[in-house]
C-alpha positions in Angstrom: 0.0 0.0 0.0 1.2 3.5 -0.6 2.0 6.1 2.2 -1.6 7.9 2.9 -2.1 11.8 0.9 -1.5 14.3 3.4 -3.7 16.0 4.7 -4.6 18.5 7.3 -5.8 16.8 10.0 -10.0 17.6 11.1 -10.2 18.5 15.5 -11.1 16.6 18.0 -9.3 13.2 17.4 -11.3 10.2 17.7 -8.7 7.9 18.6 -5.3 8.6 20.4 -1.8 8.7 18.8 -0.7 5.0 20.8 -2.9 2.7 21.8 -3.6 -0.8 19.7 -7.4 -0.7 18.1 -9.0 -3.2 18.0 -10.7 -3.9 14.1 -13.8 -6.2 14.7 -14.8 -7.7 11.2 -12.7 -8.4 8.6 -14.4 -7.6 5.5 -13.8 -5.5 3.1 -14.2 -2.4 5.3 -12.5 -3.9 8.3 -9.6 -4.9 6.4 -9.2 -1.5 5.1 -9.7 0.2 8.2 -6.8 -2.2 9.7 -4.3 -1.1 6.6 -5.4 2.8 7.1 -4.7 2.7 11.1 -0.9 0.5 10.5 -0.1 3.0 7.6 -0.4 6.0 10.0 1.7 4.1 13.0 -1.2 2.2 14.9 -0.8 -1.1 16.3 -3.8 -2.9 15.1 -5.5 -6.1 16.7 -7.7 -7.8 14.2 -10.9 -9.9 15.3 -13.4 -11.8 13.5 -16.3 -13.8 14.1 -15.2 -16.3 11.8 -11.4 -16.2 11.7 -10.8 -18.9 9.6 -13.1 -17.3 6.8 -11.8 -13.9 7.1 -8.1 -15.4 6.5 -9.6 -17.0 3.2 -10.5 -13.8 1.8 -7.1 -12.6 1.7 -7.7 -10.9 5.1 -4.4 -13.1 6.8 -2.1 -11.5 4.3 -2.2 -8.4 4.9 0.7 -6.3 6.7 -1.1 -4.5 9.1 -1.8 -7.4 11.8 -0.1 -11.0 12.2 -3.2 -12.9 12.9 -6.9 -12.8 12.9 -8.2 -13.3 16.5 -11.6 -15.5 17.4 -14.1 -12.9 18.7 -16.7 -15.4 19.4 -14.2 -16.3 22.3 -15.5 -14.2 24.8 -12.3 -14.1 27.6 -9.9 -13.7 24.6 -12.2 -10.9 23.2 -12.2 -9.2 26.5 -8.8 -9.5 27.2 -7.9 -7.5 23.8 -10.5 -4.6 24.0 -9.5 -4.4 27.7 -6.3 -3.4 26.2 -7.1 -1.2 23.5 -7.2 2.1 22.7 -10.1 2.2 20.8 -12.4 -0.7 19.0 -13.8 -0.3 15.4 -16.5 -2.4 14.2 -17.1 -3.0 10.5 -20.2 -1.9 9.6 -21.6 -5.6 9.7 -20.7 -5.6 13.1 -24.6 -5.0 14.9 -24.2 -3.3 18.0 -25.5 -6.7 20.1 -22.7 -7.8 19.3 -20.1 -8.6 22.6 -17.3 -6.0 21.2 -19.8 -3.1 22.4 -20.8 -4.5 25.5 -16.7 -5.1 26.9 -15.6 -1.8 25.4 -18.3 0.0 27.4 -17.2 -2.1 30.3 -13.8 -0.9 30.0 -14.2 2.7 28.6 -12.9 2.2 25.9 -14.2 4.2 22.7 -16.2 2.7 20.0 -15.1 4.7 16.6 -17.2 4.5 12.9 -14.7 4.3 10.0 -16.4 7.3 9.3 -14.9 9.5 12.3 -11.7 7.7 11.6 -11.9 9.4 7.9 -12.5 13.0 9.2 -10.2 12.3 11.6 -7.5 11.7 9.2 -8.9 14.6 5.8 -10.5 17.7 5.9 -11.3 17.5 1.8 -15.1 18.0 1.6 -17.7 15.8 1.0 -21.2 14.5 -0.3 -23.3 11.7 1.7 -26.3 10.0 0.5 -28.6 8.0 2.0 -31.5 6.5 2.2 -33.8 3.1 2.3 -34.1 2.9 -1.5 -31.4 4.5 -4.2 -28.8 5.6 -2.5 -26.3 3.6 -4.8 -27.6 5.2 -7.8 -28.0 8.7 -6.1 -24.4 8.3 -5.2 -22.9 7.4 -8.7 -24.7 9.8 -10.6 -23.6 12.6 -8.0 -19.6 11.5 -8.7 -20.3 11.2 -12.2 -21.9 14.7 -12.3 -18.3 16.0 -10.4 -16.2 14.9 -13.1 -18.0 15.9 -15.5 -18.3 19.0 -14.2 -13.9 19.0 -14.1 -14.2 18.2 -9.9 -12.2 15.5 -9.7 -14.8 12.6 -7.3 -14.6 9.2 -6.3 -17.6 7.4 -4.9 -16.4 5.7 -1.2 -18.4 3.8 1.5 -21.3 0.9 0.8 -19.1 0.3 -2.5 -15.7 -1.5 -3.0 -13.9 1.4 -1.5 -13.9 2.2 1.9 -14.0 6.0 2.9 -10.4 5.4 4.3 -9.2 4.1 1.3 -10.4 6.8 -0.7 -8.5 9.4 1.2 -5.4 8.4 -0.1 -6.6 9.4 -3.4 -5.5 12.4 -5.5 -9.1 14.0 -5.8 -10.9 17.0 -4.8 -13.8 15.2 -3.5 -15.7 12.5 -2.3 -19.0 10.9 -3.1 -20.1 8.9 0.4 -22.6 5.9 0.2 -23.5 5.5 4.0 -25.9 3.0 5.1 -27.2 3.1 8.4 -24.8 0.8 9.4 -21.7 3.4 9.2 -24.0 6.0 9.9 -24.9 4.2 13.4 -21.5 5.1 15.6 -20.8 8.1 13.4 -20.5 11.4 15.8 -18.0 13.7 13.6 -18.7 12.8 10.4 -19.5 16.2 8.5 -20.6 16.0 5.0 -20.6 19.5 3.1 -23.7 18.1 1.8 -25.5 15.6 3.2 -29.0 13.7 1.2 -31.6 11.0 2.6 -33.8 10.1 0.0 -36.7 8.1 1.8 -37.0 6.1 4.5 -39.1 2.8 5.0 -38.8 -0.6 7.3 -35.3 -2.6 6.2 -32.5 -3.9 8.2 -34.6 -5.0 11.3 -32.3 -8.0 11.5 -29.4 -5.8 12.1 -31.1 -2.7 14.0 -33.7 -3.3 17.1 -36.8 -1.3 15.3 -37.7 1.2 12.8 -36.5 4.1 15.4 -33.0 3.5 15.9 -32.8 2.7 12.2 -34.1 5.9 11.2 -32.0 7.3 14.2 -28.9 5.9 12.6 -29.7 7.7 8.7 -30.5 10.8 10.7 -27.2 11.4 11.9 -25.7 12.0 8.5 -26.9 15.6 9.3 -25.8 15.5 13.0 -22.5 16.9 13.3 -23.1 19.4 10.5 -22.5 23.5 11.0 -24.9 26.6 9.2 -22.1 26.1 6.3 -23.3 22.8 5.2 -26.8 21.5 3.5 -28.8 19.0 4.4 -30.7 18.0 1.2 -34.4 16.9 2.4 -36.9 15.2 0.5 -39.7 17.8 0.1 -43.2 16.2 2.2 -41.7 13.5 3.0 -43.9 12.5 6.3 -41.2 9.7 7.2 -38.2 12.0 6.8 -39.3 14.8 8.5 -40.0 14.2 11.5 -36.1 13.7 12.1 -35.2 16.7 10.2 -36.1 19.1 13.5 -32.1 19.0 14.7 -31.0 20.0 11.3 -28.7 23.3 11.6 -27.5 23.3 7.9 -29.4 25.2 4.9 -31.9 23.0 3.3 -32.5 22.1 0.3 -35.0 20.5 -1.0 -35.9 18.0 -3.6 -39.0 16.0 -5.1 -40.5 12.7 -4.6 -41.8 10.1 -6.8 -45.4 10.7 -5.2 -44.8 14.6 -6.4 -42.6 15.2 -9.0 -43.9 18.6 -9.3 -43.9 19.6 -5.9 -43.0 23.3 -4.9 -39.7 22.2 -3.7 -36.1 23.4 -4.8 -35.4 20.8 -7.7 -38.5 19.8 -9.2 -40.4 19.2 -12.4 -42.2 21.8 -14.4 -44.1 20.9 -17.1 -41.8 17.8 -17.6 -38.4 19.8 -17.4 -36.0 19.7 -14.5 -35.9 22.5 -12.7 -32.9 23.3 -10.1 -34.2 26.3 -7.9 -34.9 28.8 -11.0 -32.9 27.4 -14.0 -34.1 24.6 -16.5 -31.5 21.7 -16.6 -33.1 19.0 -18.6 -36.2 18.0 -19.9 -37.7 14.9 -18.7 -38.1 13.2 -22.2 -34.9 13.5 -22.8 -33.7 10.8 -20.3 -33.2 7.0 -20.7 -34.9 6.1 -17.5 -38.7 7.8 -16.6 -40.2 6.0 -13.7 -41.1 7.8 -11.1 -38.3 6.8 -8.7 -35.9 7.5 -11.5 -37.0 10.7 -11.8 -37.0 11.5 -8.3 -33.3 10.1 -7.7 -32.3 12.3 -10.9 -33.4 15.2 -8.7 -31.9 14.3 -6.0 -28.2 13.4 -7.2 -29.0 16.9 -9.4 -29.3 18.5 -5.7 -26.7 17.5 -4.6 -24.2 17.7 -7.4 -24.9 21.4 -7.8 -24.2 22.6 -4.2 -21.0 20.7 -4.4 -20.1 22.8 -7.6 -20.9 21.1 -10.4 -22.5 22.2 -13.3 -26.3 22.2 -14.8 -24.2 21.6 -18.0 -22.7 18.7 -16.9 -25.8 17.4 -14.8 -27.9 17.7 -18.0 -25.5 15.4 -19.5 -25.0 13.0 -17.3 -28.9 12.8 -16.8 -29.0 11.8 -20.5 -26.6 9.5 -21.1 -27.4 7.7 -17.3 -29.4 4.0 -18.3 -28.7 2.9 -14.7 -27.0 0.6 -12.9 -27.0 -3.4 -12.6 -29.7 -5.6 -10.7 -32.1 -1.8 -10.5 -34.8 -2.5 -12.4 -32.3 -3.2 -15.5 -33.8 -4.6 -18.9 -33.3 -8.4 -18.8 -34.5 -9.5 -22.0 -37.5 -10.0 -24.2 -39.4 -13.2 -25.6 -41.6 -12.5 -28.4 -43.8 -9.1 -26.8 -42.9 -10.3 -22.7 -40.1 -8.1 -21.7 -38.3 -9.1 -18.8 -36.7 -6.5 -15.8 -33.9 -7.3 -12.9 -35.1 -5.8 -9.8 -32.8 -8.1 -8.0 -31.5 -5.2 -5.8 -35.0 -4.7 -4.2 -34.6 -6.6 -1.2 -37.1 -4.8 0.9 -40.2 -4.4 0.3 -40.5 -0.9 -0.1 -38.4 -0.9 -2.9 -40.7 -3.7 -4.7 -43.8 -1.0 -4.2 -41.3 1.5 -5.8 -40.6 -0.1 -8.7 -43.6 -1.4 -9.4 -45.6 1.9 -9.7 -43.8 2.3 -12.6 -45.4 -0.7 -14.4 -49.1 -1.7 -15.2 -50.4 -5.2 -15.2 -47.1 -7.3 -14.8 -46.0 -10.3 -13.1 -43.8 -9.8 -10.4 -41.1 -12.9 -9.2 -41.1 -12.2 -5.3 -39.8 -13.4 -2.2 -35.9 -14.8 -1.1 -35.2 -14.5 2.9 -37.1 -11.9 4.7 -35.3 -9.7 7.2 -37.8 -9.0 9.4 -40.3 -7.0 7.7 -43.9 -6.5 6.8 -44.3 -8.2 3.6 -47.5 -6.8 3.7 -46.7 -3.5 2.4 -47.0 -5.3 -1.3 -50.7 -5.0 -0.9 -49.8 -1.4 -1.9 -49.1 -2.5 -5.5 -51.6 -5.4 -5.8 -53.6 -2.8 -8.4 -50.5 -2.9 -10.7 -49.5 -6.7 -10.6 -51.3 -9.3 -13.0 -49.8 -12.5 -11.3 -47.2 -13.5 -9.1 -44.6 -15.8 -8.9 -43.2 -16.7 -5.3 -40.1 -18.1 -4.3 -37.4 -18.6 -1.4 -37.9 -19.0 1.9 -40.4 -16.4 1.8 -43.0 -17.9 -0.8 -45.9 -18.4 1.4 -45.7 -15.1 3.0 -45.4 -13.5 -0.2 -48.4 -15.9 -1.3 -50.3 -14.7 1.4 -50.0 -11.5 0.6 -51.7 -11.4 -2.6 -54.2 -13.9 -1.7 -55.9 -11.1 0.3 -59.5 -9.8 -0.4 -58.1 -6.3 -1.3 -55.8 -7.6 -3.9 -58.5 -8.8 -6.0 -57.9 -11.8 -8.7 -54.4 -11.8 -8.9 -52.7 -15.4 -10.5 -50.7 -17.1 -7.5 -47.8 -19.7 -8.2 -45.1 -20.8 -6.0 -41.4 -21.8 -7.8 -39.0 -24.5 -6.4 -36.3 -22.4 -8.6 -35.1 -19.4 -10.5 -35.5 -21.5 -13.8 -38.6 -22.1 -13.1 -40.2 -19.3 -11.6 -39.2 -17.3 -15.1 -41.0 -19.7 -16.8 -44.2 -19.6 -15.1 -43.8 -15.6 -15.1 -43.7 -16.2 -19.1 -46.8 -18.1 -19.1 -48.3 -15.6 -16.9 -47.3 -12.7 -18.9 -48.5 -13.8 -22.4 -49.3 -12.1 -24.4 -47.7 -8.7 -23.8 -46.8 -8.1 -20.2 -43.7 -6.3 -18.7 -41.9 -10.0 -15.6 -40.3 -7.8 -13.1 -38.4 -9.8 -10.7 -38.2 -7.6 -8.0 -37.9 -9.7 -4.6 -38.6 -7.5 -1.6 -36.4 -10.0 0.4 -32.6 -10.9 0.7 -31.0 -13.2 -1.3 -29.1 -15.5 1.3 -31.9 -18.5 0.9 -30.3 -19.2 -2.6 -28.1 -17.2 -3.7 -24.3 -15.6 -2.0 -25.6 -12.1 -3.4 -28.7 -9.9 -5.1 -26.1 -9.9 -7.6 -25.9 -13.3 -8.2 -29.4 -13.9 -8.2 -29.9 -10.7 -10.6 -27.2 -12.7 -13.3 -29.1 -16.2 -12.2 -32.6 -14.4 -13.6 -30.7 -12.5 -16.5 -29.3 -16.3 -17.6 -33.0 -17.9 -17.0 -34.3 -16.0 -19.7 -31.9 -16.5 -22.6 -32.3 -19.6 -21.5 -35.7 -19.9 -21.5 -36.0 -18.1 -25.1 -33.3 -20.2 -26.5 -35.6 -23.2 -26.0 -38.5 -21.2 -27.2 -36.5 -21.0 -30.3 -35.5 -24.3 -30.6 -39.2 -25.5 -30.5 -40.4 -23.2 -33.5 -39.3 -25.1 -36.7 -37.6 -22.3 -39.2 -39.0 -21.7 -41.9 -38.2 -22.8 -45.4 -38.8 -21.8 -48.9 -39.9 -25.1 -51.1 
């Protein structure tokens, strides 16, 4: 690893100078955390759940420790943060877990990879989050940067942690934070800060809806009268945790009101940032309403971080989105096929699916403690369903519900054959939309995987079509 980019160092230092921290976790975000504390002179102590795993990802190798210690061992465990200077949790890390409990014990300081960060850089930066399109909120924004000649790399929930991406040559940085970092965060500033929307995810990690919506909310905590705190305008979720804000805000339209009398809105189908026209509506590759909505958002915040309307306009246009979000899957004969794979609550089913009309929907994986229920809220859009995972009978339920009217129900045993079913479903002419509302850990390592598993189904499933229709011949 290179030395880290100098930097003026932000007040109030969250950890001391000497001192071993402890890194609990060893994923991506723990190991990076353990390379970014040795490359500035700490002694770091690595733990993990599953030592034996965390060595297999490459975690073993690294410089910055000697060996991966068994934090399920609960004397060891104590005996090391006992010790310590400080202890920092990957963001996997829930706060039940035993790490928490013996550093509060011993007084010793539980620290966010995000304090660590704005311990270590002063450069500014943009945070997004949010239940539902935060990744694509937060590529668009760095995209928009560098287009606009502010050189931006996008840090956090992706394959770079926030204290890698300080060692980076750039002006800025673009800062995907779930509520997991956002949870021990307490100096983490952003310049400007976004939540999109809020709805019921992650119960498995967080106790209840409060301290998950108390975790987003401090991405606006530790801000000063300088910084702006980009709101989603009506938002009845949102708001109510927007009363501590001290920043300027700046607001931003919602799917449910893209027209809204907010800062960056719609007008007669053009985007409008406060007073100036940026781009028409028409003009851009994706329409739905959440598309729409996140385009005015990542414009929001692009703009008070100094880009240009020029440069938002084009991204806008040439932006067809990203993998596994409602991306075009393929088509056989008039049945178009969309990976929603990404959804894996279910508000984010309800949200994509108001942008459709009478399609089948593929549902269901490993539910992480929510209220499938909320899918009632589409039923009026959904011609049939097609459950699977772990989850199929709830999802089943669901729509067999007196509300949701005649809706086709079938339950799939696999991916295979749950895209065949939602092709029979479909005929003639409707839009399959697997969009889950559920994890993927019942069948698959990843939405990712189970995105590319659907993608594959349907070649598949139109090769065979093919193969079945004899070609035809002149005589």
């Amino acid at each position: 690893m290179s030395a880290p980019v100098s930097h003026e160092r932000a007040p109030d230092d969250v950890i001391p100078d000497n001192g071993a921290i402890v890194v609990v976790g060893m994923g991506v975000t723990g190991r990076a955390v353990a390379s970014a504390l040795a490359a500035r002179g700490h002694e770091v102590v690595a733990a993990d759940d599953r030592p034996g795993d965390a060595a297999r990802r490459g975690a073993g190798a690294d410089a910055a420790f000697d060996e991966i210690h068994d934090s399920t061992d609960a004397s060891l465990l104590k005996s090391l943060v006992s010790g310590a200077a400080a202890v920092v949790p990957s963001p996997g890390v829930p706060p039940r877990h035993l790490s928490y409990t013996l550093a509060a014990a011993a007084g010793v300081p539980v620290v966010s990879e995000l304090d660590l960060a704005a311990q270590w850089d002063s450069r500014p930066l943009a945070a997004i989050t949010g239940t539902n399109g935060k990744t694509t909120v937060t590529v668009l924004t760095e995209r928009m940067l560098n287009r606009s000649g502010i050189s931006a790399v996008g840090a956090g929930n992706t394959d770079i942690a926030l204290v890698d991406a300080i060692d980076r040559e750039v002006s800025t940085f673009v800062v995907e934070a779930s509520s997991f970092r956002l949870h021990r965060a307490r100096r983490f500033a952003p310049a400007v800060a976004a939540w999109l929307n809020l709805a019921p995810d992650h119960l498995d990690w967080h106790p209840d809806l409060r301290d998950y919506a108390a975790s987003k909310a401090r991405i606006w905590a530790a801000q000063g009268p300088d910084d702006v705190a980009v709101v989603p305008f009506g938002d009845t979720d949102v708001e109510p945790w927007t009363s501590g804000i001290r920043s300027r805000r700046v607001t931003f339209a919602t799917p449910q009101q893209l027209d809204a009398p907010c800062d960056v809105r719609y007008e007669r189908g053009i985007l409008i940032a406060h007073s100036d026209s940026v781009v028409p509506a028409a003009e851009l590759p994706r329409q739905r309403p959440h598309d729409l909505s996140n385009a005015a958002a990542a414009a929001a915040v692009a703009l008070e971080m100094g880009a240009s309307a020029e440069a938002v306009a084009a991204e806008l246009r040439s932006f067809h989105g990203l993998p596994h979000r409602l991306a075009f899957a393929g088509r056989i004969g008039a049945v178009s096929f969309y990976d929603d794979s990404k959804a894996t609550a279910p508000h984010a089913t309800v949200a994509a699916l108001r942008g459709f009309s009478d399609a089948v929907l593929i549902a269901g994986g490993r539910n992480k403690g929510l209220d499938l229920g909320e899918l009632v809220a589409v039923a009026d859009r959904v011609h049939g369903v097609v459950a699977i995972g772990e989850a199929a009978a709830d999802v089943l339920d669901c729509f067999s519900q007196p509300a949701c009217g005649q809706i086709e129900l079938v339950r799939a045993d696999s991916m295979p054959e749950a895209v065949e079913a939602a092709h029979r479903m479909a005929q003639p002419d409707r839009d399959v939309v697997l969009s889950p509302g559920c994890a993927s850990f019942d069948w698959y390592s990843s939405y990712g995987q189970r995105g590319e598993h659907f993608t594959t189904a349907v070649a598949d499933l139109a090769e065979r079509i093919r193969s079945r229709v004899p070609s035809e011949r002149q005589p």
